[in-house]
C-alpha positions in Angstrom: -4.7 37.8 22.9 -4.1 34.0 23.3 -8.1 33.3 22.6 -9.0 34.8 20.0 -5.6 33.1 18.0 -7.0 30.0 19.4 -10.5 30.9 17.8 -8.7 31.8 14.3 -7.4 28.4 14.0 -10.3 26.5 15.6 -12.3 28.2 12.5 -9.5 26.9 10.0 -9.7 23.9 10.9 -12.9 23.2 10.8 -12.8 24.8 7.3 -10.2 22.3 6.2 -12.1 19.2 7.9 -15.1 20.5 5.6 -13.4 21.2 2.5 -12.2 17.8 2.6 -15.0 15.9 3.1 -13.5 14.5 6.5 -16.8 15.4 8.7 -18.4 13.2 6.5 -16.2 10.2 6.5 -15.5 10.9 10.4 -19.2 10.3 10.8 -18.5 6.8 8.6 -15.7 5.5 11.2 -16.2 1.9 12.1 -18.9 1.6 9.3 -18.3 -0.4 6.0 -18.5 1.8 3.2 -22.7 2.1 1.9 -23.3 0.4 -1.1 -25.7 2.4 -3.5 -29.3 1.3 -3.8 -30.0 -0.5 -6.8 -31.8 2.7 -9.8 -32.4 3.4 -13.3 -29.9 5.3 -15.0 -32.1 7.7 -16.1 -32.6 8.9 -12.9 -28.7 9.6 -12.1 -28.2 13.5 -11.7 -25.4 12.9 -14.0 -27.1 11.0 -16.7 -26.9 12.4 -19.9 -28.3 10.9 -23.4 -26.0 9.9 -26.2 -25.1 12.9 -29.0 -23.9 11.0 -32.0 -24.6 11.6 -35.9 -27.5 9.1 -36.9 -28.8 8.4 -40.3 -32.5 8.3 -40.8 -33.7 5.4 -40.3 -36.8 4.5 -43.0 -40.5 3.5 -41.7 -40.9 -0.2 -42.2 -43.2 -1.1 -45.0 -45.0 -4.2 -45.4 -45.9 -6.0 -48.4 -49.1 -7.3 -49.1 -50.1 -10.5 -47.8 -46.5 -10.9 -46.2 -45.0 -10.9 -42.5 -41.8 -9.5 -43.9 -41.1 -5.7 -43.2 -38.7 -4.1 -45.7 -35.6 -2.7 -43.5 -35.8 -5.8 -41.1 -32.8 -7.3 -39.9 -34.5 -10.4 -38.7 -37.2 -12.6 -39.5 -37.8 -13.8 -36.2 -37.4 -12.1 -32.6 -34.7 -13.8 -29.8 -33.8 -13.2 -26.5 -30.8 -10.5 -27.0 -31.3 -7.2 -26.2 -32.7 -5.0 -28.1 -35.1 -2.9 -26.1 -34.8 0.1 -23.0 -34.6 -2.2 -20.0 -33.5 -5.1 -21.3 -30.2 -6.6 -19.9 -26.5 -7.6 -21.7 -23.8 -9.8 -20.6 -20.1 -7.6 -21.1 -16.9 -9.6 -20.9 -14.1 -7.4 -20.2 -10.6 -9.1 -21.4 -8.3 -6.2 -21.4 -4.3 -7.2 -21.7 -2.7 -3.8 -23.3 1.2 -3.7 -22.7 3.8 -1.0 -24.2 7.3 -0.6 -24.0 8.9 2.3 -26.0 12.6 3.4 -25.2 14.4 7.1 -26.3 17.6 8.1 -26.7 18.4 11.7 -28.0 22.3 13.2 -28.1 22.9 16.7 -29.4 26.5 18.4 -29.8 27.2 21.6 -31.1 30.7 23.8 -31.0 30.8 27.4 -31.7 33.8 29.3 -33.0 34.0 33.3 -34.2 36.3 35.5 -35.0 35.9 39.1 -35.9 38.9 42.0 -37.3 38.5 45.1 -39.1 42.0 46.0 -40.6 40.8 49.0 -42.6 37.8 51.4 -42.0 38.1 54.4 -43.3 41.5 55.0 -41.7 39.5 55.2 -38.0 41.6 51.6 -36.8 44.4 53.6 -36.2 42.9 55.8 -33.4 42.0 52.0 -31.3 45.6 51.7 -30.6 46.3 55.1 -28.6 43.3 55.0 -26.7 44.3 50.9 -25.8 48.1 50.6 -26.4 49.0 46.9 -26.5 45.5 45.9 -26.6 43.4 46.6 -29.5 44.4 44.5 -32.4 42.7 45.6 -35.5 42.9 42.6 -37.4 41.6 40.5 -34.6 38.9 42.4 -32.0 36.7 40.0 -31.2 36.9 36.2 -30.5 33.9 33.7 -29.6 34.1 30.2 -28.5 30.9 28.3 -27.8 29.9 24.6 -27.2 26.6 23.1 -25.5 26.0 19.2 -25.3 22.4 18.0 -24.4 21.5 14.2 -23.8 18.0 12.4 -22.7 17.0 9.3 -22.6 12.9 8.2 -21.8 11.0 4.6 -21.5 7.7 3.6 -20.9 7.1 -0.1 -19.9 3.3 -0.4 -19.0 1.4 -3.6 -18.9 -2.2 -4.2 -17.8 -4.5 -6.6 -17.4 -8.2 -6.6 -16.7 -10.9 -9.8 -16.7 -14.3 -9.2 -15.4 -17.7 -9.7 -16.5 -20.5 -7.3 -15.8 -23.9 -6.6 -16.7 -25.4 -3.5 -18.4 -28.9 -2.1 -18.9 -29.9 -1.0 -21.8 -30.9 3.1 -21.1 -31.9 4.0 -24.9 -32.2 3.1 -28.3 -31.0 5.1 -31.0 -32.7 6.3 -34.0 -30.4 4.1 -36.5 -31.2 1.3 -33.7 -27.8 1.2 -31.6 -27.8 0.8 -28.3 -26.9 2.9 -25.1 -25.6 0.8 -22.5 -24.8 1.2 -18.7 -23.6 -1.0 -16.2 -22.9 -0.9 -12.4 -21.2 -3.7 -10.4 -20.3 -2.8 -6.9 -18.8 -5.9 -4.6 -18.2 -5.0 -0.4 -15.5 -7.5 1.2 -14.8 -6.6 4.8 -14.6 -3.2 4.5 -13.7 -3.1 1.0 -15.9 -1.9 -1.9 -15.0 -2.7 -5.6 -16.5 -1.2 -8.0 -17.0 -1.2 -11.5 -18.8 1.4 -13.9 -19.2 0.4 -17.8 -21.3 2.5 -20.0 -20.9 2.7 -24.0 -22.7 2.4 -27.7 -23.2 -1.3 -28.7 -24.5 -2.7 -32.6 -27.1 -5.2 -31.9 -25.3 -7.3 -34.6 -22.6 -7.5 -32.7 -24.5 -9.3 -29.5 -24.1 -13.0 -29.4 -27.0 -15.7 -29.4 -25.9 -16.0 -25.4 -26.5 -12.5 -25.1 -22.6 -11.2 -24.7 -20.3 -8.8 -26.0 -16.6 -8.2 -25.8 -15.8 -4.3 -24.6 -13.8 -4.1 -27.9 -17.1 -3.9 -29.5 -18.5 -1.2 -27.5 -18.2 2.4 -29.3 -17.5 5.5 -27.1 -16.7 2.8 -24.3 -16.2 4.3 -21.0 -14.8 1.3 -18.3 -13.7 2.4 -14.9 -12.9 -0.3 -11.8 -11.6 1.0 -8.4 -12.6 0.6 -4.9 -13.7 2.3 -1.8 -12.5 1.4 1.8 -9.4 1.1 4.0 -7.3 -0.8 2.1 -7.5 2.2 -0.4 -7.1 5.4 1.9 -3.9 3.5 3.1 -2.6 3.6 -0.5 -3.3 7.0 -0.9 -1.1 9.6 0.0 -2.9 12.4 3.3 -4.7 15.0 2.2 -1.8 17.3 3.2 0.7 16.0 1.2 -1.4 16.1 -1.8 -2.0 19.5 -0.9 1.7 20.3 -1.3 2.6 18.2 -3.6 -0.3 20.7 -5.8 1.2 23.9 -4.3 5.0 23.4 -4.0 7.0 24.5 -6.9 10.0 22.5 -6.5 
């Protein structure tokens, strides 16, 4: 009887060790954590292209006798980036703070008071069925009060500086550019890492070939890490479990 019970929760816990991921990362013990090799975007299994509204962009016509193309934006080329492949400076200078404070107070007091003193004569048989009870002119009293306070503040303050460089992946028809950047940094047995991805104006890129993230539409910036020092910030995997399941 004992071995079979043994062999139920063997099998269980081998299903949790699996549905966690933890055969994997038991495998990774004493290992830093693996960088990813260095590949085009368009090859990421979750790569997908850019569905925005465009305007139709016109075919450039040339005069006669002229180098000028009617359209163009620029006479002459430079080095920014304009072109699938080519690379762009981002400089990331985030400083957002909030602060907002709430204060709500309700009161509310309640009083009715309900008598039929004539109905058709039928008042009068309340009193023998109830002797000293039934009032006519005053059956029913209600009293009711409720008071409700709450108060709520938010006090958030972040601040981000980093500079990263993005690919361009693709060029839209009205000529703005998909970007996507990957930066991943080990220490120890720390990894940092930092994902950008977005929708840039070329007019917006600077003769050094930079832009500022507040630029970037549909702007998508995520920095974490990877490692030790981050599973000891994180709550186990059972308490996350429970914190999911328990109701109180």
């Amino acid at each position: 009887m004992r071995l079979p019970l043994l062999r139920v929760a063997a099998l269980l816990g081998l299903a949790a060790l699996a549905s966690c991921g933890s055969l994997s990362r038991l495998a990774e013990v004493g290992e830093p954590p693996a960088m990813k090799p260095v590949t085009t975007p368009l090859a990421q299994p979750n790569y997908s292209a850019a569905l925005v509204p465009m305007p139709k962009v016109p075919e450039p016509v040339y005069g006669p006798n002229s180098l000028w193309a009617a359209g163009s934006k620029t006479f002459f080329k430079d080095p920014r980036a304009a072109r699938v492949g080519d690379i762009l400076t981002i400089e990331i200078q985030i400083a957002d703070e909030a602060q907002v404070d709430n204060t709500t107070t309700r009161n509310r007091t309640n009083s009715e008071d309900t008598g039929i003193t004539a109905l058709a004569g039928f008042e009068s048989y309340l009193q023998p069925l109830l002797p000293g009870v039934v009032d006519p002119a005053n059956l029913a009293g209600v009293e009711s009060s409720s008071t409700q306070e709450g108060s709520g503040s938010v006090n958030r303050k972040e601040e981000v500086n980093l500079t990263v460089a993005a690919i361009v992946v693709d060029v839209l028809p009205n000529g703005n550019l998909v970007i996507q950047g990957r930066q991943e940094v080990r220490v120890n047995f720390e990894l940092r890492e930092l994902l950008v991805s977005g929708i840039v104006r070329p007019e917006d890129i600077s003769n050094t070939n930079t832009i500022q993230h507040t630029q970037i539409a549909e702007a998508r910036i995520s920095y974490g890490g990877r490692g030790q020092i981050t599973d000891m910030q994180q709550p186990r995997y059972g308490q996350q479990v429970l914190d999911i399941l328990m109701p109180f």
